[in-house]
C-alpha positions in Angstrom: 0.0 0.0 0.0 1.1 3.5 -0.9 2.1 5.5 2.1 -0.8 8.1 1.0 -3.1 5.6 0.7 -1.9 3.9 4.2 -2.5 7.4 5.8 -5.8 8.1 4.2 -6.9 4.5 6.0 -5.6 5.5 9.0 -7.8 8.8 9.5 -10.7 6.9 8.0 -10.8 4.6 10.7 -9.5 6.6 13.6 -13.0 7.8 15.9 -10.7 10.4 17.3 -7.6 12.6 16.5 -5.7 15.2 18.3 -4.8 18.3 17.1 -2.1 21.1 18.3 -2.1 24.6 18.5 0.5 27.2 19.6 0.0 29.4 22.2 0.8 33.5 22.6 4.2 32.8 24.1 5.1 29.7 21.7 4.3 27.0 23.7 2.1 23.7 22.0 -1.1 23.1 23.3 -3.2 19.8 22.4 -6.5 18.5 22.3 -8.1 15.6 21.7 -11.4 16.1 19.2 -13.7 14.0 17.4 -12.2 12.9 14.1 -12.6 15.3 11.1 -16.0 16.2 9.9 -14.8 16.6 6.5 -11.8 16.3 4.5 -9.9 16.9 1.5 -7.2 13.9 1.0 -4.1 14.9 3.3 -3.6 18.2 2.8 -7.2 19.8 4.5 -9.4 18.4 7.4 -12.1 20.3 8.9 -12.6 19.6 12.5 -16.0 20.6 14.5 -15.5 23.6 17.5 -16.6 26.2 18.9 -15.4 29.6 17.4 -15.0 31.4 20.9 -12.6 28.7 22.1 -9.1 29.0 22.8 -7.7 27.0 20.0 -9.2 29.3 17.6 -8.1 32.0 19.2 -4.8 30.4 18.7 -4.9 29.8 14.9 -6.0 32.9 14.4 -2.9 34.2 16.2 -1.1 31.9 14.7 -1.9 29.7 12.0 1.1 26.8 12.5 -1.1 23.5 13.6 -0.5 19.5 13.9 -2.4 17.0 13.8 -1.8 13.6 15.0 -3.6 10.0 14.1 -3.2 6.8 16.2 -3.6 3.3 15.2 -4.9 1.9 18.4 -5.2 -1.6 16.6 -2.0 -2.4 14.7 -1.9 -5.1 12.0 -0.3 -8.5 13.0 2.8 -7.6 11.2 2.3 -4.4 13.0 2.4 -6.2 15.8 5.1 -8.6 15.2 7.8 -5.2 13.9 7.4 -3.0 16.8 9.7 -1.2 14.3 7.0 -0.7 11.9 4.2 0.2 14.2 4.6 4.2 14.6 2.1 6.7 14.8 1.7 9.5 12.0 2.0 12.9 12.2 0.3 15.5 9.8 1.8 19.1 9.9 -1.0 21.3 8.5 0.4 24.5 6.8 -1.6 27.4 5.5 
């Protein structure tokens, strides 16, 4: 499997993701959130929030972002190659 395509599988069956915003004197703050509502392959998701909270206030301060996907239920090769079993991290850039 393509990585792209191995990435879009891993979103599609992830029930939650957690995304990461920067705060006003640089430091990361995260949040775990439903998974995306909507997306556009890799390069946009749209995630559901209010637009009074903090993290918005954030990106709209500053718009640097991650977002980060884990496989709670590895393959059995997965499984087997600890190696091989590594969560994926998605930098979102506007």
């Amino acid at each position: 499997m393509k990585p792209t395509a191995a990435l879009e599988t891993l979103i599609a069956r992830q029930p939650t993701a957690t995304i990461a915003s920067v705060d006003a004197d640089g430091y990361p703050n995260q949040k775990a959130m439903l998974a995306p509502r909507k997306r556009d392959g890799l390069k946009t998701l749209w995630f559901t929030t209010n637009t009074s909270s903090m993290r918005v206030a954030q990106y709209r301060q500053n718009p640097k972002a991650a977002v980060y996907f884990c496989d709670h239920h590895p393959t059995a090769r997965s499984a087997r190659r600890p190696a091989a079993a590594s969560a994926h991290f998605l930098i979102l850039e506007s």
